[in-house]
VOGU-180143 format. One record per atom (N, C-alpha, C): residue number from 1; residue in one letter; chain; atom name; x, y, z. Coordinates in Angstrom, 2 decimals. Example, Ala and Ser with C-alpha at 12.3 -4.5 7.8 and 13.67 -1.06 7.14 Angstrom:
! residues 2
 num residuo cadena atomo       u       v       w
   1       A      A     N   13.19   -5.69    7.80
   1       A      A    CA   12.30   -4.50    7.80
   1       A      A     C   13.20   -3.30    7.80
   2       S      A     N   12.85   -2.25    7.08
   2       S      A    CA   13.67   -1.06    7.14
   2       S      A     C   12.90    0.03    7.87
This chain:
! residues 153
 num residuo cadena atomo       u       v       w
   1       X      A     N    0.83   -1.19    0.00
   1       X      A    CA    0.00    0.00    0.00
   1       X      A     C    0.87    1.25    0.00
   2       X      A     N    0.46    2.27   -0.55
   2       X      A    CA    0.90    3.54   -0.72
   2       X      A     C    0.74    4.60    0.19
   3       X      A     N    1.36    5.37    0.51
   3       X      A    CA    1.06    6.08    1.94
   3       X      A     C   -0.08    6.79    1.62
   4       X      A     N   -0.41    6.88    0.70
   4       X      A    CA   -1.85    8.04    0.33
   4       X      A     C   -2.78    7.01    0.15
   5       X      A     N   -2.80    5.74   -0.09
   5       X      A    CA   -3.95    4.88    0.16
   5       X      A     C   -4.04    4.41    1.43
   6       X      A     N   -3.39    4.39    2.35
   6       X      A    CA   -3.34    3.97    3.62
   6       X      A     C   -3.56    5.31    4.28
   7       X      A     N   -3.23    6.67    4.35
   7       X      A    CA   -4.18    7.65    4.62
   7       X      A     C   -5.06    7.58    4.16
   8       X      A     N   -5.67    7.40    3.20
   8       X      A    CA   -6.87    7.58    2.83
   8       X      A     C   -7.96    6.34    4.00
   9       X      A     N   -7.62    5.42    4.29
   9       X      A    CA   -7.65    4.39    4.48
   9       X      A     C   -8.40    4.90    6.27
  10       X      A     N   -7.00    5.63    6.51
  10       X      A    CA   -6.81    6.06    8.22
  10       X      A     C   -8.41    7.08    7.79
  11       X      A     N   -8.27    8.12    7.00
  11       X      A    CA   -9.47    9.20    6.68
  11       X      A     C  -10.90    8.26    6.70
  12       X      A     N  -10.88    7.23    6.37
  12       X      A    CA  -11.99    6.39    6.25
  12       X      A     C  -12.75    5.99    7.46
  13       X      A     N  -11.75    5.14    8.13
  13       X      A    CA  -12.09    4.97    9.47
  13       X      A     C  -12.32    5.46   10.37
  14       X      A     N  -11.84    6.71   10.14
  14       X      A    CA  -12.17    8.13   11.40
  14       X      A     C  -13.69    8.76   11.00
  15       X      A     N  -13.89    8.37    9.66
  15       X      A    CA  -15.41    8.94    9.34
  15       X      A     C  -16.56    8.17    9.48
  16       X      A     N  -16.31    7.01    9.30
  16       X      A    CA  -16.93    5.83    9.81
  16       X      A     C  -17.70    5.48   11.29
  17       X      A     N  -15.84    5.72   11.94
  17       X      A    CA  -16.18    5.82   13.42
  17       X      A     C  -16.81    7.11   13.78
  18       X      A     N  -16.78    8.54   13.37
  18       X      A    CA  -17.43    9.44   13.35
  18       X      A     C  -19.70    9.25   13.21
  19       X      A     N  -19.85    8.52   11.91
  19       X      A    CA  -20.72    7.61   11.82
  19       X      A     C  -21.48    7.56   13.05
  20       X      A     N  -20.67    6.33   13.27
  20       X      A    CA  -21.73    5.16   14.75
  20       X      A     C  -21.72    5.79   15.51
  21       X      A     N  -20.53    6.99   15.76
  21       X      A    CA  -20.92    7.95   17.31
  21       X      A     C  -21.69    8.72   17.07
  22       X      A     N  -22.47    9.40   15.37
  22       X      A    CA  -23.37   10.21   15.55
  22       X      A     C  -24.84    9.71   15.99
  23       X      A     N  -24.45    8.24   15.13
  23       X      A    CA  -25.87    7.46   15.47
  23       X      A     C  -26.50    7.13   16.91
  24       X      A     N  -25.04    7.19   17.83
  24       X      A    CA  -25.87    6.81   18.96
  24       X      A     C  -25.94    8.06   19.51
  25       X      A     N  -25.32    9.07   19.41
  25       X      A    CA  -26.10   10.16   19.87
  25       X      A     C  -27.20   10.70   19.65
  26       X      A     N  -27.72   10.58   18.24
  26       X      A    CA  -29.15   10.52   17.67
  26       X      A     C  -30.06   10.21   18.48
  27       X      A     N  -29.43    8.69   18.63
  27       X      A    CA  -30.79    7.79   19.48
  27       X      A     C  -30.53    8.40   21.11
  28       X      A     N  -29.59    8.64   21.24
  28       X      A    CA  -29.74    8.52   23.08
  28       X      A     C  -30.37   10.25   23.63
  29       X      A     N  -30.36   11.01   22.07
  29       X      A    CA  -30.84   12.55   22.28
  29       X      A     C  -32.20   12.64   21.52
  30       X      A     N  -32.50   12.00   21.29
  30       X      A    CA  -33.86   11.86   20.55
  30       X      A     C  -33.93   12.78   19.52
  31       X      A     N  -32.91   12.81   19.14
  31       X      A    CA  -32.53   13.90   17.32
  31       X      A     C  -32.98   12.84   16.12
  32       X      A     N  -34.31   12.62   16.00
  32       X      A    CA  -34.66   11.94   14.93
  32       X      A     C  -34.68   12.81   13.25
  33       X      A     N  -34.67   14.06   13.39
  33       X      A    CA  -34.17   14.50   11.74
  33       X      A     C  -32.64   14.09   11.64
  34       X      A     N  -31.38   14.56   13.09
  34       X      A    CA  -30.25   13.76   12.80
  34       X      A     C  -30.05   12.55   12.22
  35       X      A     N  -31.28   11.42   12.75
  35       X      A    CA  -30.91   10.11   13.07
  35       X      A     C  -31.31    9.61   11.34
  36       X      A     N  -32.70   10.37   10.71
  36       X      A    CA  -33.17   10.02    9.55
  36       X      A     C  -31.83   10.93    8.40
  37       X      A     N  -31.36   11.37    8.49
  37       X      A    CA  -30.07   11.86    7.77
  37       X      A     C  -29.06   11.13    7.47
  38       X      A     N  -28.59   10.22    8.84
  38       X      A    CA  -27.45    9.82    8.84
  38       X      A     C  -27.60    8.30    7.88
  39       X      A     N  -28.37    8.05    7.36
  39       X      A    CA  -29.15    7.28    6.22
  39       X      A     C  -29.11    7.25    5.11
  40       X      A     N  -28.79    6.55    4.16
  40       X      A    CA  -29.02    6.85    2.88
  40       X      A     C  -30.53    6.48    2.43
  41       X      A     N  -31.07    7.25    0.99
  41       X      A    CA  -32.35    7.19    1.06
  41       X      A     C  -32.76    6.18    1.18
  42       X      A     N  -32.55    4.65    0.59
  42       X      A    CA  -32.59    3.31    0.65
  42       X      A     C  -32.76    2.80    2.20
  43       X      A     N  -31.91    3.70    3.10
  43       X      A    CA  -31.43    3.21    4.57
  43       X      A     C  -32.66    2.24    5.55
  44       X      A     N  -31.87    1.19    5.97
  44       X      A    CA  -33.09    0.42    7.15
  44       X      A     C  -32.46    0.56    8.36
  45       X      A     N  -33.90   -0.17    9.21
  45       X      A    CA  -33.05   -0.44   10.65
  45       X      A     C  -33.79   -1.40   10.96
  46       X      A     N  -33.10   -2.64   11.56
  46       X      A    CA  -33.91   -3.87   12.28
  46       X      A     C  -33.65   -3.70   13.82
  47       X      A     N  -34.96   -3.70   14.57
  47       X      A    CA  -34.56   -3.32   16.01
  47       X      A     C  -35.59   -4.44   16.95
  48       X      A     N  -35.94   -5.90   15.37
  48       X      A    CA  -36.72   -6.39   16.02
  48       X      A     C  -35.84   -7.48   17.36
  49       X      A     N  -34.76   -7.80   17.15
  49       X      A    CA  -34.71   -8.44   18.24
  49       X      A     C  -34.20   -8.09   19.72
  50       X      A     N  -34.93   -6.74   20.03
  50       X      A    CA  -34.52   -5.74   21.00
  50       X      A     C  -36.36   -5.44   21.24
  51       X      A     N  -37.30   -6.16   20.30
  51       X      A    CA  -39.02   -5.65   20.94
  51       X      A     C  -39.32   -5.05   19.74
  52       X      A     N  -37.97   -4.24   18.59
  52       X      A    CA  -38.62   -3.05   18.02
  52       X      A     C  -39.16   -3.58   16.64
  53       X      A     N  -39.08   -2.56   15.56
  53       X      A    CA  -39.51   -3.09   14.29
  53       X      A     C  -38.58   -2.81   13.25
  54       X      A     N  -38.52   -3.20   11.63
  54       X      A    CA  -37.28   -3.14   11.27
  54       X      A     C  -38.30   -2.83   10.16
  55       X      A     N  -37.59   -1.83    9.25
  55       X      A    CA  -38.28   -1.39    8.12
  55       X      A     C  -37.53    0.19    7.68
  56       X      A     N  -37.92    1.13    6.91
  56       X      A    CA  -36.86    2.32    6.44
  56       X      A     C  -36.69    3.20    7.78
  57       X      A     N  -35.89    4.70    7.26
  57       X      A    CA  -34.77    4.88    8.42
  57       X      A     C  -36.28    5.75    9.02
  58       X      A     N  -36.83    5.87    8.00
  58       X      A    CA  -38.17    7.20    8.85
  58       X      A     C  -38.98    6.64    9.34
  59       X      A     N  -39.43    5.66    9.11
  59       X      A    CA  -40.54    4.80    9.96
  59       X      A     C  -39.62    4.10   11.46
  60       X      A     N  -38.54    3.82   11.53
  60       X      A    CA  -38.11    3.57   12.29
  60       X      A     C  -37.53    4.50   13.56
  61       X      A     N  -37.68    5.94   12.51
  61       X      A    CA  -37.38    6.98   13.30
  61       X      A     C  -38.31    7.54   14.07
  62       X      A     N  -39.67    7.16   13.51
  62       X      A    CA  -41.15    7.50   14.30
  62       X      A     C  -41.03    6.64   15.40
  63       X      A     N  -40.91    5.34   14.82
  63       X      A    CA  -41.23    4.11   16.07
  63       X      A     C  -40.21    4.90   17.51
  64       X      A     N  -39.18    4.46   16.89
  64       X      A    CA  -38.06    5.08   18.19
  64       X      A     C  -38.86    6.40   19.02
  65       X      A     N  -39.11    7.45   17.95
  65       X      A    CA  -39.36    8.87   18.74
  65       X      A     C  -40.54    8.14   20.21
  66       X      A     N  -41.94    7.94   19.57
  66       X      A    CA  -42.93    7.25   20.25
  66       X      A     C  -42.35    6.27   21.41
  67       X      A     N  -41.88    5.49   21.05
  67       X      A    CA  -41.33    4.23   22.07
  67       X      A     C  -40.05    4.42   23.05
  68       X      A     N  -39.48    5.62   23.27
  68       X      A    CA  -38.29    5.78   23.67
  68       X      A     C  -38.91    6.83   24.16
  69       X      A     N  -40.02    7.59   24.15
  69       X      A    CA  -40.29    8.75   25.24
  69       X      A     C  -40.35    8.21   27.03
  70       X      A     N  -40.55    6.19   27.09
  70       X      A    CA  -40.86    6.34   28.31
  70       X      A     C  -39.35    6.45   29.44
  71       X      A     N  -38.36    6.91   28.06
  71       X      A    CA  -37.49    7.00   28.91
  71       X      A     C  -36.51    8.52   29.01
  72       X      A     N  -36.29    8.93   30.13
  72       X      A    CA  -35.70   10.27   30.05
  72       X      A     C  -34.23   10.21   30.18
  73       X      A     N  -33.65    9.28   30.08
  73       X      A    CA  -32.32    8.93   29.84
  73       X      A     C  -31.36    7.81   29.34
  74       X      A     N  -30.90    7.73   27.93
  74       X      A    CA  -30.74    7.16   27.12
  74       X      A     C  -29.02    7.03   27.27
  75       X      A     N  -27.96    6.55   26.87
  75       X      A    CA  -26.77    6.51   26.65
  75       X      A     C  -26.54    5.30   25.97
  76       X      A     N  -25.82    4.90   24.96
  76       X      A    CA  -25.63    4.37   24.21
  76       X      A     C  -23.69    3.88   24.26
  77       X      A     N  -23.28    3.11   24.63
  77       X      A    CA  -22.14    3.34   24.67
  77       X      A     C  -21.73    1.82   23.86
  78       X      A     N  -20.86    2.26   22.22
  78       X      A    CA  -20.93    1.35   21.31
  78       X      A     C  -19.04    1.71   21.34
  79       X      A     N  -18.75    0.22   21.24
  79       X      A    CA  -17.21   -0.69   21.58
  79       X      A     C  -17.00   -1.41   21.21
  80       X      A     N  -15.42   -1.63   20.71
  80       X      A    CA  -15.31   -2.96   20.04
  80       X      A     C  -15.79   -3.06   18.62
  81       X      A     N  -15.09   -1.40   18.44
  81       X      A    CA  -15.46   -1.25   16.32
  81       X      A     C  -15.10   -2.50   15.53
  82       X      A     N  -15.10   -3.26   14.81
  82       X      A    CA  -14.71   -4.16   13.94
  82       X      A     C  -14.74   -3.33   12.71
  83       X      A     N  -14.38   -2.66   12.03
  83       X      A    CA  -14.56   -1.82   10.42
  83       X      A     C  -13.62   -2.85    9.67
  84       X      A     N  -14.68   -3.43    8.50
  84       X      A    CA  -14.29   -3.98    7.10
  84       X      A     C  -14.76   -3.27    5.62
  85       X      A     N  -13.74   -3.27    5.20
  85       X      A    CA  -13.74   -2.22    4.05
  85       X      A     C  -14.02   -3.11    2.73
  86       X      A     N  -14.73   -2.66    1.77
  86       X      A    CA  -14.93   -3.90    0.83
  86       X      A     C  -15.32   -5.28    0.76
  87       X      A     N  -15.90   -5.71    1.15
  87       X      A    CA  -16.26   -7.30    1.57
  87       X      A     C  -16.42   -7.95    0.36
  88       X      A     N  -17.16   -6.85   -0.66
  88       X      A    CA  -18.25   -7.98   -1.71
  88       X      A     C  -17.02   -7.86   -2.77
  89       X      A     N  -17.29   -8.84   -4.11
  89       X      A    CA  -16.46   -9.11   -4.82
  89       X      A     C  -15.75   -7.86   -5.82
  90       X      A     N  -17.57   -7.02   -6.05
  90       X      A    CA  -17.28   -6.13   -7.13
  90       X      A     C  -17.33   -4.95   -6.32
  91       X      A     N  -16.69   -4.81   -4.79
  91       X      A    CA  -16.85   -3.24   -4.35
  91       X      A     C  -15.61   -2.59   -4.67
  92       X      A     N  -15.41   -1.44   -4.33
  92       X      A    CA  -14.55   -0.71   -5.05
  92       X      A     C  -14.02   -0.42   -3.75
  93       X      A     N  -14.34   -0.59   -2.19
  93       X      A    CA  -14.11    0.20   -1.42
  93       X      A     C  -15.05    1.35   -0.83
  94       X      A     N  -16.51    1.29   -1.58
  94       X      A    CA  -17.15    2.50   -0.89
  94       X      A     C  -18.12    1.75   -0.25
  95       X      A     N  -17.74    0.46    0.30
  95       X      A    CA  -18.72    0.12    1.39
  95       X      A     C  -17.96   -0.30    2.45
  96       X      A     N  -18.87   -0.77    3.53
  96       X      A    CA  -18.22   -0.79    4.66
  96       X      A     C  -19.27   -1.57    5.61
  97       X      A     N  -18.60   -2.60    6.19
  97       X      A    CA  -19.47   -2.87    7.40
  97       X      A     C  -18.34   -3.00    8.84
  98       X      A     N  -19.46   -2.56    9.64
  98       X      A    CA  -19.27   -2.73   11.36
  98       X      A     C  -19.48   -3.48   11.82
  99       X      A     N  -19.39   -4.22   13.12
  99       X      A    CA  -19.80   -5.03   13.86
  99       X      A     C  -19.17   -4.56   15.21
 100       X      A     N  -19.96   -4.06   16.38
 100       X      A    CA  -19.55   -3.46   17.26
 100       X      A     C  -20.51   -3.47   18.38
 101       X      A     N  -20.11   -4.02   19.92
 101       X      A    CA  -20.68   -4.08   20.80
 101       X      A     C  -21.23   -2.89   21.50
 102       X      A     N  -22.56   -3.32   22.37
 102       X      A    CA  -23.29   -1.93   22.87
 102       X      A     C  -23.74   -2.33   24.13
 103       X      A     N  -23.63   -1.52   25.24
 103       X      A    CA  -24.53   -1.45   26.63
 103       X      A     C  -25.01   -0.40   26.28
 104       X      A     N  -26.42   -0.43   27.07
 104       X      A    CA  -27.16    0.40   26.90
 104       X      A     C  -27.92    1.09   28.22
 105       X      A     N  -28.05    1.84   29.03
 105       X      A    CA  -28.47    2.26   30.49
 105       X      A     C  -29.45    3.01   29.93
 106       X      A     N  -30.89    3.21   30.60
 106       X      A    CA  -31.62    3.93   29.96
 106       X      A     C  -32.11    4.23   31.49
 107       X      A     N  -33.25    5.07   31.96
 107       X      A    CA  -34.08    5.66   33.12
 107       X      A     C  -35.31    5.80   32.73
 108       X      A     N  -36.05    5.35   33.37
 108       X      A    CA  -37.77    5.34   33.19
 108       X      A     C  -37.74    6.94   33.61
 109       X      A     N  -38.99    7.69   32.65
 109       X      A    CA  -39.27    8.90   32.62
 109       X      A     C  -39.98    8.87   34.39
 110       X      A     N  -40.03    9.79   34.83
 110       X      A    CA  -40.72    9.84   36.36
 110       X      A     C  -40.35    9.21   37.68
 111       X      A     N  -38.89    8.74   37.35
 111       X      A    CA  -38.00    7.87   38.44
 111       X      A     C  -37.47    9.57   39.51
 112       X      A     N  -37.81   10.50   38.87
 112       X      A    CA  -37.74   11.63   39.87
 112       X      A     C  -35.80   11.81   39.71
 113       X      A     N  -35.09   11.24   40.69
 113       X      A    CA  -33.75   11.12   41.02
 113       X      A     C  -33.10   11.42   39.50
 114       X      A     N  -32.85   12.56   39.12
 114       X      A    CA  -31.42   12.33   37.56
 114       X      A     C  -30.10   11.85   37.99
 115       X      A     N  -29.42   11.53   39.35
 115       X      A    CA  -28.47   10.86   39.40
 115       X      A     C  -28.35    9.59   39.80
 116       X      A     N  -29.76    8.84   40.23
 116       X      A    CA  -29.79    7.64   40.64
 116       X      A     C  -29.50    6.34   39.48
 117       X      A     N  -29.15    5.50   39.49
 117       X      A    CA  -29.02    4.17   39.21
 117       X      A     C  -29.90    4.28   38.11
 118       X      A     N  -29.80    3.53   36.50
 118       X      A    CA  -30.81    3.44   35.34
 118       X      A     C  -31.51    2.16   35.71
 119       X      A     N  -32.68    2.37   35.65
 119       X      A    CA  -33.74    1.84   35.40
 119       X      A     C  -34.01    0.14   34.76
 120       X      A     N  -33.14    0.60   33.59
 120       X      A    CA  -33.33   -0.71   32.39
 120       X      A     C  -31.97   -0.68   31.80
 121       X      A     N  -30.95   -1.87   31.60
 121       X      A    CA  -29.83   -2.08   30.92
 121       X      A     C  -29.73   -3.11   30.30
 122       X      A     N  -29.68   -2.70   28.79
 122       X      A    CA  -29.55   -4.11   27.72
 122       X      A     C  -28.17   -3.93   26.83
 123       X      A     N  -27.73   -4.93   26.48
 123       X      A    CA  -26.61   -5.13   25.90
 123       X      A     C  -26.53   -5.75   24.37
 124       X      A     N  -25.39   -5.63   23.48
 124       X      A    CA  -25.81   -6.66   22.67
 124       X      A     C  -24.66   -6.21   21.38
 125       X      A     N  -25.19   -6.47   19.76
 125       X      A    CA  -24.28   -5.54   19.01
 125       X      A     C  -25.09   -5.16   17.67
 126       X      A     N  -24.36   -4.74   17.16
 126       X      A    CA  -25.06   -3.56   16.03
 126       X      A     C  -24.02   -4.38   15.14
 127       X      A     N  -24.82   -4.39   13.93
 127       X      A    CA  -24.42   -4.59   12.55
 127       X      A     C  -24.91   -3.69   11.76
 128       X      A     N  -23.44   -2.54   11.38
 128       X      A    CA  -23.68   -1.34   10.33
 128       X      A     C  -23.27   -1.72    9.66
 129       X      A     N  -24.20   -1.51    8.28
 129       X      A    CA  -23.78   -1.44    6.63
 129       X      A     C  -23.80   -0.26    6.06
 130       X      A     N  -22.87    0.02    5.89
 130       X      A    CA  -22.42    1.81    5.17
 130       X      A     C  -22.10    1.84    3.39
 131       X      A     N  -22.25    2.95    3.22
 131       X      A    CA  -22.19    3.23    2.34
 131       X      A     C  -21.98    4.93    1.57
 132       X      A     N  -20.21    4.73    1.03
 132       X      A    CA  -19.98    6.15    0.60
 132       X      A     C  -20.32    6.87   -0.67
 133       X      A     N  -21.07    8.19    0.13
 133       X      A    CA  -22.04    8.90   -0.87
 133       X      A     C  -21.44   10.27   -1.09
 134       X      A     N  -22.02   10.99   -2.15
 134       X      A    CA  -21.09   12.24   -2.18
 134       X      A     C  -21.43   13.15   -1.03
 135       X      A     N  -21.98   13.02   -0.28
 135       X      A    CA  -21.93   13.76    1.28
 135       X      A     C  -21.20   12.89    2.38
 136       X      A     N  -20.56   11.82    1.98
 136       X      A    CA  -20.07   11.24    3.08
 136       X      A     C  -20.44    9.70    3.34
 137       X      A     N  -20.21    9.14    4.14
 137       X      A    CA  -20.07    7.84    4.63
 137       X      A     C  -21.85    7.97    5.02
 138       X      A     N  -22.58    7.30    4.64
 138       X      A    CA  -24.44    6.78    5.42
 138       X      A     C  -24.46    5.54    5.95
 139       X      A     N  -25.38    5.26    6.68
 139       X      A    CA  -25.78    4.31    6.81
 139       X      A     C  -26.73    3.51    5.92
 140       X      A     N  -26.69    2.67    5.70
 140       X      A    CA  -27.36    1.90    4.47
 140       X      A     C  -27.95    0.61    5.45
 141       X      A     N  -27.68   -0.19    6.67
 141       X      A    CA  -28.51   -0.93    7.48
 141       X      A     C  -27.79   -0.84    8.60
 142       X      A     N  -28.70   -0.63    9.39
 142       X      A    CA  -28.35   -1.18   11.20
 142       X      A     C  -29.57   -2.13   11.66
 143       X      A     N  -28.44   -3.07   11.90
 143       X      A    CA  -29.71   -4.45   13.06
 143       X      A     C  -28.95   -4.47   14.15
 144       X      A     N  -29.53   -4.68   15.07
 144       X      A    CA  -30.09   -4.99   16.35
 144       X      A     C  -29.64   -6.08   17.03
 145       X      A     N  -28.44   -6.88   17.32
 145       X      A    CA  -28.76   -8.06   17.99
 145       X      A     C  -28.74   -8.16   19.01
 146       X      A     N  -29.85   -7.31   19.82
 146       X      A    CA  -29.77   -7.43   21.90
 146       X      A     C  -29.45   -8.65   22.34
 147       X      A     N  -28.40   -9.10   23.11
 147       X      A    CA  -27.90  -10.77   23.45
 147       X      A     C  -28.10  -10.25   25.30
 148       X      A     N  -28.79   -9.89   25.64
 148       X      A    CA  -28.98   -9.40   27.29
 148       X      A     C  -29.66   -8.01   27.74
 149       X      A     N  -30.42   -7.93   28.60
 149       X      A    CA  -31.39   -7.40   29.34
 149       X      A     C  -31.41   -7.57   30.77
 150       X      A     N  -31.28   -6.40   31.82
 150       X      A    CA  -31.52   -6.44   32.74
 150       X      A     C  -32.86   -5.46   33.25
 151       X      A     N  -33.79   -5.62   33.80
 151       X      A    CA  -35.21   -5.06   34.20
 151       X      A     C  -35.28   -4.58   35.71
 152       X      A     N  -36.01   -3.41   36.15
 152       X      A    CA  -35.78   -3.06   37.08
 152       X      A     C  -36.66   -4.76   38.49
 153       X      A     N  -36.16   -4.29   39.75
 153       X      A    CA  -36.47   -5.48   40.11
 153       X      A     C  -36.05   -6.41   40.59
């Protein structure tokens, strides 16, 4: 490799990882025009094996808005990037997938206390499929695979 393809390379991954940290700030701030952006128009999300539903980035962005009000504190903390560049035979390099672990702490709305203990903590990992567009790196699919749940109790 050439030092300008291997920068380019380093430029990739920093935008990428740029990416998944906007996404979970999206979700954990309830910025759903952010969250439907960071999408390409095509873009999905499967969030069924976490309860949710899986279908385009705006319908999924409704579901979330609605279903995530019963909570007033969200954090998202995604680890353990895996970034693969090119997978399929005929890519050129402008795709990309993730695979990257997530805890998740959330607070039931009306728990009163903002510094007490969260409420609900699930764990699990995200599978991003990206895709580079002339605005940048999108998301093109995120699923869901919650592998743990803890409930208040």
């Amino acid at each position: 490799m050439t030092q300008r393809v291997e920068l380019a390379t380093v430029m990739d991954r920093l935008a990428v990882d740029s990416l998944v940290t906007d996404y979970a700030v999206a979700v954990d701030d309830g910025d759903w025009v952010a969250y439907r952006e960071l999408f390409t128009p095509d873009g999905r999300a499967d969030y069924r094996s976490a309860g949710g539903i899986e279908g385009d980035a705006g319908s999924v962005a409704a579901w979330l808005a609605e279903n995530l009000r019963v909570f007033s504190m969200r954090q998202h903390l995604i680890v353990n990037r895996r970034v693969r560049f090119g997978v399929l035979e005929q890519d050129t390099g402008d795709t990309a997938r993730v695979l990257a672990d997530y805890v998740n702490p959330m607070r039931l709305a009306g728990n009163g206390d903002a510094t007490g203990a969260p409420d609900f903590v699930c764990g699990g990992r995200y599978a991003f499929g990206l895709l580079r567009t002339y605005d940048g790196w999108r998301l093109r699919e995120v699923v869901v695979e919650e592998k743990w749940r803890r409930l208040p109790g």
